[in-house]
N, C-alpha and C positions, 0 to 999 in steps of 0.2 A: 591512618587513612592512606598516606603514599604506601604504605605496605601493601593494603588491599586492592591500590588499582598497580603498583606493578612501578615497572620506570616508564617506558615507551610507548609499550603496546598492550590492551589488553587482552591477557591468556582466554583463549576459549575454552568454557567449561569450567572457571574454574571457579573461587568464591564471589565475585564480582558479577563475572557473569552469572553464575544461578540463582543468583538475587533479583538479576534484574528481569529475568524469567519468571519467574513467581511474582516476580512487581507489573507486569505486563498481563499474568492472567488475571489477577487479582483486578488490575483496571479495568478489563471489558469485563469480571461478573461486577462489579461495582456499577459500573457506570449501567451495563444492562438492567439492574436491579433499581437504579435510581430513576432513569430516565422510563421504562415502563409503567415505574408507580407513577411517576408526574403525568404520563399518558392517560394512564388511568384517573383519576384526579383531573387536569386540566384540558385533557385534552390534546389533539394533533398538535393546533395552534401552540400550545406551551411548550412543548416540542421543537415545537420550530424554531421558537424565541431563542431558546436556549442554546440551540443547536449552530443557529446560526453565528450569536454571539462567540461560543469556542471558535467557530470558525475566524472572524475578525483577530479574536486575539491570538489564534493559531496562526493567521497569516501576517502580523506583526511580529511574532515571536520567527518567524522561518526568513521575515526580512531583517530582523537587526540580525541572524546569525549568519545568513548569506553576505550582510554586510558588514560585519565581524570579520569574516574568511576573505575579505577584497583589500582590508586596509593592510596598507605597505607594509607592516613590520609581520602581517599573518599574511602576507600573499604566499603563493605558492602554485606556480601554473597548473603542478600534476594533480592538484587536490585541490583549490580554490573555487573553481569556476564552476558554476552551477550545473552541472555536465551527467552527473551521475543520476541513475533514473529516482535515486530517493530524494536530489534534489527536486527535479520537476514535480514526484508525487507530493510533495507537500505543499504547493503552489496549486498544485491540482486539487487535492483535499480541502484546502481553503472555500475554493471557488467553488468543488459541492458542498460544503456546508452552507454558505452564503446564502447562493443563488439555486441551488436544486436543478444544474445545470444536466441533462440525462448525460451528455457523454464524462461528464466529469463524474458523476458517481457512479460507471460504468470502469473507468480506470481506477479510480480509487478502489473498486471494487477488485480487481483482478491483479491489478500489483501491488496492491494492499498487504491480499492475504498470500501472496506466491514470491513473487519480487522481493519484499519487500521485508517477506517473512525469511529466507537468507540471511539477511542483514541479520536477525534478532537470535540466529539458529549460530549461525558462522558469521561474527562479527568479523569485521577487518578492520579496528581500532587505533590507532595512532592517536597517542593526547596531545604531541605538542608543549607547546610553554606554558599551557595553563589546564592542567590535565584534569582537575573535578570540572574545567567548562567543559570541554572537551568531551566528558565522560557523559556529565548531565542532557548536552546539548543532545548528542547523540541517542540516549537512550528516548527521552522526551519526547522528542522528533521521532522517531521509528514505533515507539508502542502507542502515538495519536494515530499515526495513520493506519495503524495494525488494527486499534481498537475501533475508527470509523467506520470501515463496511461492515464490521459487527452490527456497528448499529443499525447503521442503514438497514442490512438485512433484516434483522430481530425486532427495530424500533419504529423505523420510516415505512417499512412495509416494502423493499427494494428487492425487485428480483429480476433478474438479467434475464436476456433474450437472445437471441442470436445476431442480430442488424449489434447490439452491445459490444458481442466476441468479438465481429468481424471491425468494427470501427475502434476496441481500443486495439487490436491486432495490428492493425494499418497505424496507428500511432506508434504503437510499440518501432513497430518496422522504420516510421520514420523517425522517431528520436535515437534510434538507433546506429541510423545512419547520420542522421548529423554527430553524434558523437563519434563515428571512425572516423570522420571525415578532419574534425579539431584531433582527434587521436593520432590522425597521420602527418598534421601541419604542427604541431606541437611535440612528438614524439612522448605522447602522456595513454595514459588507458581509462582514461572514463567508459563506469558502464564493464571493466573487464571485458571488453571488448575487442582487445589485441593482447591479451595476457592475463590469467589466472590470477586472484591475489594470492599474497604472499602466506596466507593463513588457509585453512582448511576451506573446500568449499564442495559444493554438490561438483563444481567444474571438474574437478579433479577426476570424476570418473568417468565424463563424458567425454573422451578423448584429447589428444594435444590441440592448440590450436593451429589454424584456425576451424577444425575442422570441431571443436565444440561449439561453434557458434549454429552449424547447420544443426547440433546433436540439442541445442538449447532450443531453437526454433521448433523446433518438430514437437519437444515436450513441450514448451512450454502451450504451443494448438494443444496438444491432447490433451493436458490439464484443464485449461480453460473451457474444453470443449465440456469436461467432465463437470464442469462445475456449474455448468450452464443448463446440459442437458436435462435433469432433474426438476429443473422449474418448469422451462418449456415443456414437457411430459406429462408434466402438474396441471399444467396451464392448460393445454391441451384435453387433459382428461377433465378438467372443473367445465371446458366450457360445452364435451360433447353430451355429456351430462344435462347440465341445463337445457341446453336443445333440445333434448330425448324428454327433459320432463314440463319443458314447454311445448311438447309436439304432442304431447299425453293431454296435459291441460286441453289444449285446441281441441281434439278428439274427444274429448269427452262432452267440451260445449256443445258440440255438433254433434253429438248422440241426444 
């Protein structure tokens, strides 16, 4: 087993990681496949039960391991502190499972599957003193939140809007900014936001810093725009429709 995860760091790409790729799609067609039949079957409400309880234990499981990373013998200023945005999405993911809060399953939604999808693509891995928690903690944590706006999307019926874009974008913007800001009084880089990690990343091609952070911002609008657009268009075209065939209806009363 210490063979397969390595001494330190784990290698991208290599048998560890394309395990836990395949263990990642495998979870959302699982979970897709499980939670539609129980749709079918019991209904939204059974759904929801369900849903919401992952959440509880999902946001139990994301407090003892933020609380794991605080105690003195595992502190560590550059990597402790809840600071990194997959920290926050998991506190976030919690609270749309919970409460079906719209801006929280709006973020979950978009750094779910983009932010958060990095992480799962080009991990930046460090185990530490106890490298299968480490390892577990980490994957656990990144393929829930991965697997969530799956369902949302395919299971809750979840589909973004644009007031969605622009409000988790303003979030984005400002947890962003509170992380350079601990970045610049700590000399740490939450968020890779003063510095590239040290393993592969999309950063790499979007110029040095800091000028990938302008080249991060601009994609990451035009993704999220892309991901958006497609429903509102949907949205749009289901409801001129009805219109048209309730404007037919009326017209033909009055014939």
């Amino acid at each position: 087993m210490t063979e397969l995860l390595g001494t330190d760091r784990m290698a991208n790409y290599g048998l560890a990681h394309g395990a836990m790729l395949v263990v990642t799609v495998l979870s959302c067609v699982v979970s897709l496949w499980w939670l539609r039949r129980l749709r079918a079957r019991g209904g939204p409400a059974a759904v929801h039960r369900v849903m919401r309880t992952a959440g509880w234990v999902f946001l139990i499981m994301t407090l003892l391991w933020a609380g794991w990373r605080l105690l003195p013998e595992n502190f560590s200023v550059s990597s402790s502190l809840p600071l990194q945005f997959s920290d926050a999405l998991r506190f976030i993911v919690a609270i749309a499972l919970i409460w079906r809060v719209r801006w929280a399953v709006a973020v979950s939604f978009y750094w779910g599957l983009t932010l958060n999808l990095q992480s799962l693509i080009t991990p930046d891995l460090t185990y530490g003193p106890f490298p299968w928690l480490s390892f577990s903690a980490f994957w656990v944590l990144h393929i829930v939140v991965f697997a969530v706006p799956v369902l949302f999307l395919f299971v809750d019926g979840y589909r973004p809007t644009w007031p969605d874009f622009s409000v988790t974008y303003l979030i984005t913007l400002g947890w962003a900014a509170v992380a350079m800001t601990v970045n610049a009084l700590t000399d740490t880089n939450y968020g890779y936001l003063n510095g590239a990690p040290e393993s592969a990343s999309i950063l790499d091609v979007l110029g040095p810093w800091p000028l990938y952070i302008v080249s991060v911002a601009v994609l990451v609008a035009a993704v999220w725009a892309l991901m958006t657009w497609p429903f509102t268009s949907q949205h749009r075209y289901r409801r001129r429709r009805r219109h048209l065939l309730q404007g037919g209806r009326t017209g033909a009363a009055r014939r």
